[in-house]
KETOR-804533 format. One record per residue (C-alpha): x, y, z; residue number from 1; residue in one letter. Coordinates in nm, 2 decimals. Each point is the difference from the previous one (the first is absolute). Layout:
KETOR-804533
+--------+--------+--------+-----+------+
:     px :     py :     pz :  nr : rest :
+--------+--------+--------+-----+------+
:      X :      Y :      Z : NUM :    A :
...
+--------+--------+--------+-----+------+
END
This chain:
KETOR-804533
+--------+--------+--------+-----+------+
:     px :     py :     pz :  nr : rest :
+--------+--------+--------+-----+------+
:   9.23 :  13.76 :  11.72 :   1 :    X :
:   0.24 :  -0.19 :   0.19 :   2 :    X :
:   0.35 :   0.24 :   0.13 :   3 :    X :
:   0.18 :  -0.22 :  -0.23 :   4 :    X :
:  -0.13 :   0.08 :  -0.36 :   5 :    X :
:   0.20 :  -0.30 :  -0.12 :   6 :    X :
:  -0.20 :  -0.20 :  -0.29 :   7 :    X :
:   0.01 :  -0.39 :   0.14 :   8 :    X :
:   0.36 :   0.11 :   0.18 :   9 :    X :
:   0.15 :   0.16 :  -0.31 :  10 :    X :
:   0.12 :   0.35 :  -0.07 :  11 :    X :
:  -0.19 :   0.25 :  -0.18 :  12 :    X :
:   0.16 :   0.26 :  -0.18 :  13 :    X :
:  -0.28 :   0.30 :  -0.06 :  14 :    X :
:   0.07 :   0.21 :  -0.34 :  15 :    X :
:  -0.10 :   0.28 :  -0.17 :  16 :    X :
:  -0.27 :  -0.20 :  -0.25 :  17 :    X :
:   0.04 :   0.27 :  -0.29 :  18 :    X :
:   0.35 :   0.08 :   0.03 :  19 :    X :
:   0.21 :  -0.12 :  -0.32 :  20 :    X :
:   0.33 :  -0.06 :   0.24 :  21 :    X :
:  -0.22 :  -0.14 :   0.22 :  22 :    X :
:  -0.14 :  -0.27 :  -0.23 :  23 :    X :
:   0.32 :  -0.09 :  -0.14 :  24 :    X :
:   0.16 :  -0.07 :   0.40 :  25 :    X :
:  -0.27 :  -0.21 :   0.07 :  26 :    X :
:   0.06 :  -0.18 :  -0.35 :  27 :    X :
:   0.40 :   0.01 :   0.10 :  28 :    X :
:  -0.08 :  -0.16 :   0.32 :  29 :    X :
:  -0.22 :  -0.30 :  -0.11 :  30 :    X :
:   0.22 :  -0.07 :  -0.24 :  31 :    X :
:   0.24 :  -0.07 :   0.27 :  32 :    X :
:  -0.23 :  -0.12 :   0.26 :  33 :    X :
:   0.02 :  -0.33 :  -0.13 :  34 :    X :
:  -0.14 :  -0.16 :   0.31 :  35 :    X :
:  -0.26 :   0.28 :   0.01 :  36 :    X :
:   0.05 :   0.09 :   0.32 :  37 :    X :
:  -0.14 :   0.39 :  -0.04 :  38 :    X :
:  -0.35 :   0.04 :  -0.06 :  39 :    X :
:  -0.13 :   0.38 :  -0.14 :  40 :    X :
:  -0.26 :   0.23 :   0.04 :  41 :    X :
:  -0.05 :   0.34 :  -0.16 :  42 :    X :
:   0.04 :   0.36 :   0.24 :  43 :    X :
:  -0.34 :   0.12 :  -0.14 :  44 :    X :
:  -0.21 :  -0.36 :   0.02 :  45 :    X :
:  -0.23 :  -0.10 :   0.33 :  46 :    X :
:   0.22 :  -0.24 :   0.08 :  47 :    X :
:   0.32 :   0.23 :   0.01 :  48 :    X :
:  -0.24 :   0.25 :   0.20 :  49 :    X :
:  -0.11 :  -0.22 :   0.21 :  50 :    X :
:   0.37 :  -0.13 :   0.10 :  51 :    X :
:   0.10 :   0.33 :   0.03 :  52 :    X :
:  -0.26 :   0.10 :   0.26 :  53 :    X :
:   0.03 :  -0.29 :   0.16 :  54 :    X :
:   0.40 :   0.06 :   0.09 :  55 :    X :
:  -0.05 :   0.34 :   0.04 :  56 :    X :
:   0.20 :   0.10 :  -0.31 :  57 :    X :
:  -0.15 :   0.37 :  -0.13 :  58 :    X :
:  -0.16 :  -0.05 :  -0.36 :  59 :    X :
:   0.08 :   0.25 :  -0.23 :  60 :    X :
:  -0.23 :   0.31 :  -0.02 :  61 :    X :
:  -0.31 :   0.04 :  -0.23 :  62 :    X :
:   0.13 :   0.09 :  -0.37 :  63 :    X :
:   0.39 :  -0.07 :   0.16 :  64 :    X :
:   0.21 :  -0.28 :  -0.15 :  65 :    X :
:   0.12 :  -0.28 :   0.22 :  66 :    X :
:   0.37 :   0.12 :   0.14 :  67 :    X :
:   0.11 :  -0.32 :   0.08 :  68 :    X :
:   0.06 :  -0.39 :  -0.07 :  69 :    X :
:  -0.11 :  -0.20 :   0.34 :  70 :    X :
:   0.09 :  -0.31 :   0.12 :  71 :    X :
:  -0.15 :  -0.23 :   0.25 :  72 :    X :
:   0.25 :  -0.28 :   0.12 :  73 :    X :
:   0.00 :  -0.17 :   0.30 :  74 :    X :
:  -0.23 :   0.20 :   0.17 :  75 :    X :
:   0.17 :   0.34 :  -0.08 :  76 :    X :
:  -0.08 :   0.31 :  -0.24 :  77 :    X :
:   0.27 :   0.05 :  -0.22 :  78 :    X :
:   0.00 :   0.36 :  -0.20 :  79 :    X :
:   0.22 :   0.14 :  -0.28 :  80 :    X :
:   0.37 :  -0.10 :  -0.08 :  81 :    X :
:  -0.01 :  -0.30 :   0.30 :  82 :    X :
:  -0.34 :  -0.09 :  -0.17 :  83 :    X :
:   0.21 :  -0.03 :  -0.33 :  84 :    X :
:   0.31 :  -0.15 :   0.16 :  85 :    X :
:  -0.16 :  -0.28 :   0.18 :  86 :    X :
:  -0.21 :  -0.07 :  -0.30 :  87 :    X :
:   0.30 :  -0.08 :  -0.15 :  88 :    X :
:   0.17 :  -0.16 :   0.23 :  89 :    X :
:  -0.26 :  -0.26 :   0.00 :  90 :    X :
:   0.02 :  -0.10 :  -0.33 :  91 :    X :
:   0.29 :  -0.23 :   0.02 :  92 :    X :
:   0.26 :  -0.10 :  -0.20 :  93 :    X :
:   0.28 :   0.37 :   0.00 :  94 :    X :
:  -0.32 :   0.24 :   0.14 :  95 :    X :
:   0.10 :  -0.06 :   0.35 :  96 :    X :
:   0.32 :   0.22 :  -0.05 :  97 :    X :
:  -0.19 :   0.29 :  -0.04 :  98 :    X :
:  -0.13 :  -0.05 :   0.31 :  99 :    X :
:   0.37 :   0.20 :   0.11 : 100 :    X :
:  -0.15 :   0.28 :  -0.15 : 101 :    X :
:  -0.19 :   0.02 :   0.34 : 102 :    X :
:   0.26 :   0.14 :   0.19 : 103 :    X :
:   0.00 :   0.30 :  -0.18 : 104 :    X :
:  -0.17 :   0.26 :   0.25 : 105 :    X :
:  -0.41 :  -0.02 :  -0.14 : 106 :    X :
:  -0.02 :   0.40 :  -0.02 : 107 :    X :
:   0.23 :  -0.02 :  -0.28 : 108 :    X :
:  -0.11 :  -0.31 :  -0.18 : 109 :    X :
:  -0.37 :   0.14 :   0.02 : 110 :    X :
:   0.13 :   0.33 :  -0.12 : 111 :    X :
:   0.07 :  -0.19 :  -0.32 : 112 :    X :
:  -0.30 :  -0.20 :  -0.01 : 113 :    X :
:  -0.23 :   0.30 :   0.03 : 114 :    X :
:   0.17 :   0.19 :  -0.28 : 115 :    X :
:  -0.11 :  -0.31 :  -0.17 : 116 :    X :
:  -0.30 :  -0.01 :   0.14 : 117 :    X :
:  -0.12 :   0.33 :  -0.05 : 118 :    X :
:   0.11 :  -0.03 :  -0.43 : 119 :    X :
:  -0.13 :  -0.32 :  -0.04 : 120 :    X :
:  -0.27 :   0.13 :  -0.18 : 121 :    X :
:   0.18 :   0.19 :  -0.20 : 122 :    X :
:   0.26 :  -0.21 :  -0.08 : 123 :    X :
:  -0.14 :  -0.36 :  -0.02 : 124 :    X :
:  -0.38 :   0.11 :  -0.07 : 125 :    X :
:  -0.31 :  -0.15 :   0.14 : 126 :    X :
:  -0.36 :  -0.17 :  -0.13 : 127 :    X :
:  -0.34 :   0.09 :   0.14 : 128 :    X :
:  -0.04 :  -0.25 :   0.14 : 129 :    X :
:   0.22 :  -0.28 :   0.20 : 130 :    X :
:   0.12 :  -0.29 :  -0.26 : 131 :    X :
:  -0.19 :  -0.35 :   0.01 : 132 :    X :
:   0.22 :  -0.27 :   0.03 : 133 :    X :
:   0.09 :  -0.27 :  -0.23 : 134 :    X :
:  -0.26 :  -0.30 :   0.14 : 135 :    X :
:   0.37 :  -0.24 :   0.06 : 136 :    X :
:   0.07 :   0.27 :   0.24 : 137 :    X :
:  -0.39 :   0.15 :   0.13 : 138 :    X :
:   0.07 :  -0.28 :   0.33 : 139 :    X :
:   0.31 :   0.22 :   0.13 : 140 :    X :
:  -0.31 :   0.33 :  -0.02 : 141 :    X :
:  -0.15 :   0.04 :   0.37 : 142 :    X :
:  -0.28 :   0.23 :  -0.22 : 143 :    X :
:  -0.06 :  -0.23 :  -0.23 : 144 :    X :
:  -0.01 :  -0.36 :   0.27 : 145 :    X :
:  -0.25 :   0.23 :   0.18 : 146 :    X :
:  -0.26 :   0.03 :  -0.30 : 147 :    X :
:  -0.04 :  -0.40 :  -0.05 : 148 :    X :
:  -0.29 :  -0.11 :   0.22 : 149 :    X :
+--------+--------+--------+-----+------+
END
């Protein structure tokens, strides 16, 4: 795996495949993405493993729930609230203003997001397994481009 996990140049946003919030961000964002810049891949798939690994990003423990969104732009590892913020940022149109929200120290815009983070569950839900995506969207899926031979 090359040091820049970048699918054919693109960012990759890694999520949590069986949260509910989860789910609906990544639906939120390709909804917006109209130029499908942002491809996805699931925390808990090979793929997301392997990327991890490969940037030397610690995977979650056996039985332990993903802590954290990830992005991968530009050659960088983005984690948590800057993952979120940049995500949004790139979606054009107004999302770049909450790219201001960056100069908000990150200790206390991750204290938020882990409070999220840690009742996600709990408030939002999750499946068994990670959500299969409409086929109009599958080619945006790192997981699922990998399967076709």
């Amino acid at each position: 795996m090359p040091a820049d996990p970048g699918f054919e140049g693109r960012p990759i946003v890694l999520f949590d495949g069986v949260c509910n919030l989860c789910a609906g961000a990544v639906r939120f964002i390709i909804r917006r993405d109209r130029s499908g810049r942002f491809r996805f891949a699931s925390l808990q798939s090979d793929v997301g493993r392997r990327i991890l690994a490969a940037t030397q990003v610690d995977p979650p423990g056996p039985g332990e729930p993903p802590r954290s969104l990830v992005l991968f732009a530009g050659g960088k590892v983005y984690r948590s609230s800057t993952a979120a913020l940049l995500i949004l940022a790139g979606l054009g149109r107004a999302w770049p203003f909450v790219a201001t929200l960056l100069v908000i120290p990150s200790p206390l815009r991750n204290f938020v997001y882990r409070f999220v983070a840690r009742n996600r569950y709990r408030w939002f839900g999750k499946e068994t397994a990670c959500e299969l995506p409409r086929s109009e969207e599958g080619w945006r899926f790192i997981d699922n481009l990998r399967r076709v031979p």
